[in-house]
C-alpha angles and dihedrals in degrees: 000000000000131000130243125246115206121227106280104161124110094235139352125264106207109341124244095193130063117215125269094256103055080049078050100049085041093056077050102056080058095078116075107242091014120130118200117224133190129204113216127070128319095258095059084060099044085050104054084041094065092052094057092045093053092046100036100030087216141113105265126199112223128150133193134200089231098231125202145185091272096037093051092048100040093042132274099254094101090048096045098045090053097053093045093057103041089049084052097046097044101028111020096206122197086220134024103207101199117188122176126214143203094287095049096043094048091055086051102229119182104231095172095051089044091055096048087054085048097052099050085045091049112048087163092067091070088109089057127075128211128209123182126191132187101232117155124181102229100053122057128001140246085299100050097045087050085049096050090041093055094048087048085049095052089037089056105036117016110098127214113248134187093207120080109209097219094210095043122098133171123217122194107205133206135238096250096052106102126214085257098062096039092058082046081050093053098051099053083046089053093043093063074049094248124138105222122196102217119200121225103014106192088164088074091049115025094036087115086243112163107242113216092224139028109261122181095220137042120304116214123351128112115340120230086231095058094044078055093055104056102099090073100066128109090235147336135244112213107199111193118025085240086074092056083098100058089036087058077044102061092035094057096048096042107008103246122159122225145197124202137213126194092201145006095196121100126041097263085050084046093047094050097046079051099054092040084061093045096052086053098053102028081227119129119233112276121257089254087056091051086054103047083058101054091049097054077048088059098044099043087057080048097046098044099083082062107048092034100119106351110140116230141204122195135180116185141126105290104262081040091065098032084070102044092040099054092040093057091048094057090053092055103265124129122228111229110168126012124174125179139184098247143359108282117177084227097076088065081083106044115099109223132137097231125024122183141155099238149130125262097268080068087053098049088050096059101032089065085107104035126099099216134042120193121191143111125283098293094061094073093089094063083046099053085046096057100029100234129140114263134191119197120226130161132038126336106048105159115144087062140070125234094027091143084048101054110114126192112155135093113023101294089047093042086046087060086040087055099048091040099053083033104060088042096058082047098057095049095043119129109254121227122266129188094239091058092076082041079051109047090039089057102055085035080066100041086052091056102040088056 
């Protein structure tokens, strides 16, 4: 176990972390018709949506207040009013996801008074609900905004039930799931014929699917009807500790229980994900189950020569690097540097040698003796520097292809983990020569002859 060190630098060199409201915008892209705004200035928003088109390679909806000098300095109501009714009257949108920022937060406005006034002011906009967030810039992370806007989310639609739907689940997922592991999580949920609600989906909305037609908003994702309806599940799967927040939130509004799981990558976090869904069902897990297992069995037994020993830095969001670390740990590999955005309980489990809330340029610097580096896009500089091998993972990744479609959770999604990083390690390994056995018998006589 290692202990975190807090951020002590003066300023960042190349930041690892993105700020809470683009985590925010990016909860909100999870519900199908929603639009994401941010209040703060245009500039806060062009920004973020950069980001998602890079990573995602998709069109992505996201709308600002447009904040000035004046506005900042007189209140936001005006600005915010404004925004509200031309997105309802061009895009109609089923959820207004709203997320503030630094500029907003520093000035002090009262959202959730201003939307109160609006309401009453605007009868038209009943069809339309409106979500706010407290999201500024300058506390938290990616992690921390998509974890605030999913608790704001539960706290403002989900309805308190007396019937409990057997069959139903929730599952509150976290930011560094993909589209392409939720929909790997939804079909180990269906096939314990169980129908989960999974908030937010961004396997509905960020898939990379063709519409036939433009819309303004999301399309697919989780339905405010079905966020709605999750009191009334039997029970609700809580996937990254960071989501432990908006999981107290929904059972004390509806009095769901929940179970969380820090991770869902590894066979051990797999199994247990696995077990948790047989207990609630009294089913056993399906034939092809039984086989995936087996077969990250296999390769794990095949990757291990190549991960035994390799020492590893990593730089993610908490639960992020939670996942990869311990992942890596249970292939054979050693931690030596891990640096993350923000403090997370969950690091107090992570083994590692050195532990720190940093940027990438703190990474680059510990990671000079390591064989392998793990972070998102931004990192491949560092990598290119100390010619080690690097695989990219969070968000961005935007200088490769399928990156929404990546999975790496439950055992289909950790055997591809382990050939990918495997055959990484592979290709980079240092080939035999015949002076390194000159060599090692050399320094095997030195040490006993001192």
């Amino acid at each position: 176990m290692a202990t975190l060190t807090p951020h002590k630098k003066a300023c960042t060199v190349n930041p690892l972390k993105m700020s809470a409201p683009i985590g925010a915008a990016l909860a909100y892209l999870g519900v199908d018709r929603a639009m994401p705004v941010l209040h703060g200035s245009q500039g806060c928003t062009a920004f973020g949506l950069v980001v998602y088109v890079r990573h995602f390679k998709e069109t992505i909806p996201l709308q600002t207040t447009a904040m000035n000098e004046v506005s900042t300095i007189l209140g936001g109501l005006e600005n915010i009013e404004q925004a509200v009714d031309n997105i309802y009257k061009r895009a109609k949108p089923a959820l207004l996801g709203l997320a503030s920022t630094g500029l907003t937060e520093t000035k002090g406005d009262d959202v959730a008074g201003y939307l109160k006034l609006m309401r009453d002011k605007h009868p038209e906009w009943e069809g339309m609900e409106v979500v706010y967030a407290s999201t500024p810039d300058y506390v938290g992370s990616l992690e921390t905004g998509w974890a605030a806007a999913v608790a704001a989310m539960v706290e403002r639609l989900a309805d308190p039930s007396s019937e409990r739907l057997p069959t139903q689940v929730n599952i509150l997922a976290n930011c560094h799931l993909t589209p392409g592991d939720i929909e790997e999580i939804r079909d180990i949920v269906e096939s314990f014929n169980l129908q989960p609600i999974i908030l937010p989906d961004l396997s509905g909305s960020l898939d990379g699917h063709i519409p036939e037609t433009f819309v303004p908003h999301t399309l697919g994702g989780t339905k405010v009807e079905e966020i709605r309806a999750m009191g009334r599940s039997c029970h609700t799967l809580v996937i990254g500790e960071s989501m432990g927040g908006a999981a107290e939130a929904l059972k004390a509004k509806t009095g769901v229980d929940y179970t969380l799981f820090d991770r869902l990558t590894g066979l051990e976090a797999s199994d247990a994900f696995i077990q948790r869904l047989m207990d609630l069902t009294g089913h056993p897990a399906t034939r092809k189950l039984k086989k995936q297992r087996s077969q990250l069995q296999d390769a794990m037994l095949d990757g291990h020569f190549y991960f035994g020993g390799v020492k590893a830095a990593i730089g993610a969001e908490p639960d992020l690097l939670y996942a990869l670390g311990s992942f890596l740990t249970e292939m054979g590999a050693e931690i030596e540097a891990a640096v993350t955005t923000v403090e997370s309980p969950v690091l107090e489990k992570l083994i590692a040698k050195e532990l720190l809330v940093g940027d990438l340029e703190d990474l680059e610097q510990r990671a000079a003796h390591c064989g392998l580096l793990v972070t998102h896009s931004h990192g491949r500089q560092a990598a290119e520097r100390l010619g080690i091998p690097f695989h990219r993972a969070g968000i961005p990744l935007f200088d490769r292809l399928g990156a929404a479609h990546q999975v790496t959770v439950g055992y289909r999604g950790t055997k591809e983990l382990v050939f990918e990083l495997g055959n990484l390690l592979w290709s980079n390994a240092h080939e035999p020569h015949p002076d390194d056995w000159r060599l090692d018998h050399e320094n095997t006589q030195t040490i006993a002859r001192h």
